[in-house]
C-alpha distance (Angstrom), angle and dihedral (degrees) to the residues before:
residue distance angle dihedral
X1 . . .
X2 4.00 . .
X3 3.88 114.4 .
X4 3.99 112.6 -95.3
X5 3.79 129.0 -146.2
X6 3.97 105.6 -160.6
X7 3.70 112.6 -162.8
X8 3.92 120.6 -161.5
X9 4.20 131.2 -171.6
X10 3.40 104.8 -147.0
X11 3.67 122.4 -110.6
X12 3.91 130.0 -77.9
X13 4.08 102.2 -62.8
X14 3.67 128.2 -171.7
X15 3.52 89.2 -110.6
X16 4.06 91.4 68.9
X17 3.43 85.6 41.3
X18 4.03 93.6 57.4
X19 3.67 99.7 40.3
X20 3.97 90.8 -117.9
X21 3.47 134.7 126.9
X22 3.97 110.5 -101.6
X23 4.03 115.0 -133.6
X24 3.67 134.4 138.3
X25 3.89 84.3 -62.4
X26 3.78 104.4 36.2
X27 3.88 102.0 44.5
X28 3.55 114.1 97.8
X29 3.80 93.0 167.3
X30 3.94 132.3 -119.7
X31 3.65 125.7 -16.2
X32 3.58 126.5 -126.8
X33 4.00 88.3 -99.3
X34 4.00 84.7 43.0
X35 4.34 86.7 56.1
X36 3.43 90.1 52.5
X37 3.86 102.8 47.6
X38 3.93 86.3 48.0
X39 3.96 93.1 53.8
X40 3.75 80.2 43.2
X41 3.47 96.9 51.8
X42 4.16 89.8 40.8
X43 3.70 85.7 55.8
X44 3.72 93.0 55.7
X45 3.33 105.8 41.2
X46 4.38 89.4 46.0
X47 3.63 90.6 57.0
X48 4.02 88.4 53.9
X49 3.42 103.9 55.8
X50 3.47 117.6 84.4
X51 4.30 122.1 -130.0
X52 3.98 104.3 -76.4
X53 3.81 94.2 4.8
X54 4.07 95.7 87.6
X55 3.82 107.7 122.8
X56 4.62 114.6 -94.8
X57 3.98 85.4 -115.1
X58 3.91 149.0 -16.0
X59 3.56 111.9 -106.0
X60 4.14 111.9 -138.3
X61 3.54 144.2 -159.3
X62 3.85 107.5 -135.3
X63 3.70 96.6 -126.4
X64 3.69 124.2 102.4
X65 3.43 108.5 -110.7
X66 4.21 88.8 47.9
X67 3.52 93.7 44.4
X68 3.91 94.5 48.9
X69 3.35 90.1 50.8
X70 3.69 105.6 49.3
X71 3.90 91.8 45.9
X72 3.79 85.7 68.4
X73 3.46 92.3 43.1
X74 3.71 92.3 48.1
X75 4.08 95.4 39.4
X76 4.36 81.4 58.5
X77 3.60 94.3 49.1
X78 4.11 91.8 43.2
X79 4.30 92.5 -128.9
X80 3.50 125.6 117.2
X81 4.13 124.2 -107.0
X82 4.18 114.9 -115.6
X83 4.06 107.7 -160.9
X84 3.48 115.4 -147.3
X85 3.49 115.2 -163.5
X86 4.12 92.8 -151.9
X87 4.13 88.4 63.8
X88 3.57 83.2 67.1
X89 3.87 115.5 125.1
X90 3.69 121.2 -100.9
X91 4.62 111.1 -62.4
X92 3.77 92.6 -115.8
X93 3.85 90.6 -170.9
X94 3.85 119.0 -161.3
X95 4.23 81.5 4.6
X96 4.11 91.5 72.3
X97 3.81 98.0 130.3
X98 3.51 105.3 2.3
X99 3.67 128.3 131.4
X100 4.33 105.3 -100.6
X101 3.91 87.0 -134.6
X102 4.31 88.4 69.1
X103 3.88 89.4 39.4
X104 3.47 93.3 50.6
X105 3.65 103.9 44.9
X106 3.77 91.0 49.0
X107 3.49 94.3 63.4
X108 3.92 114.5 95.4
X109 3.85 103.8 -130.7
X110 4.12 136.9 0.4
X111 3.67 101.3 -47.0
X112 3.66 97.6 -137.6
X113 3.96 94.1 51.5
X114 4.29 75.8 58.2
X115 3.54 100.4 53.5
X116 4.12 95.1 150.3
X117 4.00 90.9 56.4
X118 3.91 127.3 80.5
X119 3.34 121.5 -126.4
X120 3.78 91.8 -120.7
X121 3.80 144.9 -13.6
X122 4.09 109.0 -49.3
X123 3.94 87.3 9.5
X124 4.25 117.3 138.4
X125 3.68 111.5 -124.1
X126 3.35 121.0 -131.4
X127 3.58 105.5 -100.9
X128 4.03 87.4 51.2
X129 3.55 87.9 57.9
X130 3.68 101.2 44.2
X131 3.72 95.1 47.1
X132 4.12 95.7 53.1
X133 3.77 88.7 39.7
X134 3.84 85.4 57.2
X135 3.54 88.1 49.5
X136 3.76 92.8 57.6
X137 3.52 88.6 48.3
X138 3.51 107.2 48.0
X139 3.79 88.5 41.3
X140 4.36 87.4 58.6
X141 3.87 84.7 46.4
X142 3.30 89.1 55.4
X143 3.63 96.2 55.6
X144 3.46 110.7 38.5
X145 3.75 140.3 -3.1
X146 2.97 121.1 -146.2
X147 4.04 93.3 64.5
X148 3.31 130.5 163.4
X149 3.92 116.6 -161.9
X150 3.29 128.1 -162.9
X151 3.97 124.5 -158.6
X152 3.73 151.6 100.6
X153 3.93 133.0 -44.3
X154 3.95 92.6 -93.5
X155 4.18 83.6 54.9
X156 3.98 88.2 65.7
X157 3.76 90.9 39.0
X158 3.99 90.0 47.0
X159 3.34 83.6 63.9
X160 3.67 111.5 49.7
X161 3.45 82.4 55.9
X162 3.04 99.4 52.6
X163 4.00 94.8 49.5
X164 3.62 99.2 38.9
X165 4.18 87.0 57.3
X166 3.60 109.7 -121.3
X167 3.39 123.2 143.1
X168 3.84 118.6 -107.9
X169 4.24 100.6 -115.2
X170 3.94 87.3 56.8
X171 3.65 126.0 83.6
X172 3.91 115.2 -111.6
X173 3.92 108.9 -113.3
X174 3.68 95.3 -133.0
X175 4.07 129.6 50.4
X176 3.61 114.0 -127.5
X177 3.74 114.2 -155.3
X178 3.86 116.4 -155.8
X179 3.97 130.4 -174.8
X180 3.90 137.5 -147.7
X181 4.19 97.8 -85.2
X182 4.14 100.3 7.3
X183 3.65 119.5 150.9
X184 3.39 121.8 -143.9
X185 3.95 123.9 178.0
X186 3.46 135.0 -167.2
X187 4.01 125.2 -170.8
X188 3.34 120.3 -146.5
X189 4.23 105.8 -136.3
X190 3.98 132.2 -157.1
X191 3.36 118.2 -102.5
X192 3.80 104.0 -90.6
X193 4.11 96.6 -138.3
X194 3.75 131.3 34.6
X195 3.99 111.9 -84.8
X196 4.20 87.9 15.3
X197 3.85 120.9 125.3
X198 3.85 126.4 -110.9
X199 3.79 121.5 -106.4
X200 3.31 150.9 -158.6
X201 3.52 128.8 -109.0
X202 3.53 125.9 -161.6
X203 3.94 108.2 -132.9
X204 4.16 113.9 169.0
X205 3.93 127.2 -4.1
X206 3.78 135.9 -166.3
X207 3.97 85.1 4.2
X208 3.78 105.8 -178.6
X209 4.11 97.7 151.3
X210 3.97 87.8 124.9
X211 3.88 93.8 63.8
X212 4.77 92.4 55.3
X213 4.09 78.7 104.2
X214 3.71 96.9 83.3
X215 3.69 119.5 -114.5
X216 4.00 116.9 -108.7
X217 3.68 118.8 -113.6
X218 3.33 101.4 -82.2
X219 3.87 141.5 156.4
């Protein structure tokens, strides 16, 4: 079997709920709804992996919401949870806790057209993220594949980036849509002729089957 990369948002937070941009200060971790797609998603992913096959650890962003989630997902698959402080989500700065629709509309221009410029005052720009992110990421490819990651939307993004070979000041020519709980696995593949260079292929995205039960009414 090919070595997998498994890639996870995190589930519904308050955060998305609120409209606010989720730092140290603005996470308040997973909603009731975001709980149960998590134990959901742990459910899932358990009854996939074969005896001796689960992955040596789940890889976490620090925040909250991330964290919350993977130690459910971990807990199912009986593995421990590694945080790495580079999966965190992007430094939003002075924007820590404040609702995306001020952020945004403060910004002069179409922030992806911008990609050099923070959003605000003490914010990371993009490229900054993108190129520790890949650090974390090539660092847990480096150690052990399987791996299962667990972090935010701009995780999944990070790395579609990363694999399709673009550098991190230009803007990605595709728009990669990711929900609370998706999956999304890449394999990594042999190099196909003698002397060639291994590559990534691109197996599920935005996988959400375990959440067709529908969610109880929750808060």
């Amino acid at each position: 079997m090919h070595p997998h990369l498994i890639l996870i948002r995190h589930g519904h937070a308050h955060s998305n709920a609120a409209g606010v941009a989720g730092g140290p200060n603005g996470c308040a971790g997973l909603t009731d709804l975001g709980t149960w797609q998590a134990r959901q998603l742990a459910a899932h992913l358990a009854q996939q992996t074969s005896v001796g096959q689960a992955p040596p650890a789940v890889y976490a962003s620090p925040s909250r919401r991330a964290r919350q989630t993977a130690d459910i997902v971990a807990a199912a698959l009986d593995v421990a949870v590694t945080e790495v402080p580079q999966l965190r989500d992007p430094d939003f700065g002075d924007g820590d806790g404040r609702l995306w629709e001020e952020i945004l509309s403060g910004f002069p221009g179409d922030p992806s057209t911008r990609l050099d410029e923070p959003l605000l005052p003490g914010a990371e720009p993009w490229p900054a993220y993108l190129q520790r992110t890949w650090a974390a990421l090539d660092t847990i490819v480096d150690t052990a594949l399987p791996a299962v990651v667990v972090g935010h939307a701009e995780t999944v993004k990070a790395a579609f980036h990363r694999f399709l070979g673009g550098p991190p000041n230009q803007r990605m020519p595709i728009k990669v849509m990711v929900d609370n709980t998706a999956v999304t696995r890449w394999q990594l593949m042999p190099p196909r002729l003698e002397g060639g260079l291994p590559r990534w292929m691109l197996l599920t995205h935005n996988d959400t089957a375990h959440l067709a039960e529908r969610a109880p009414l929750t808060r």
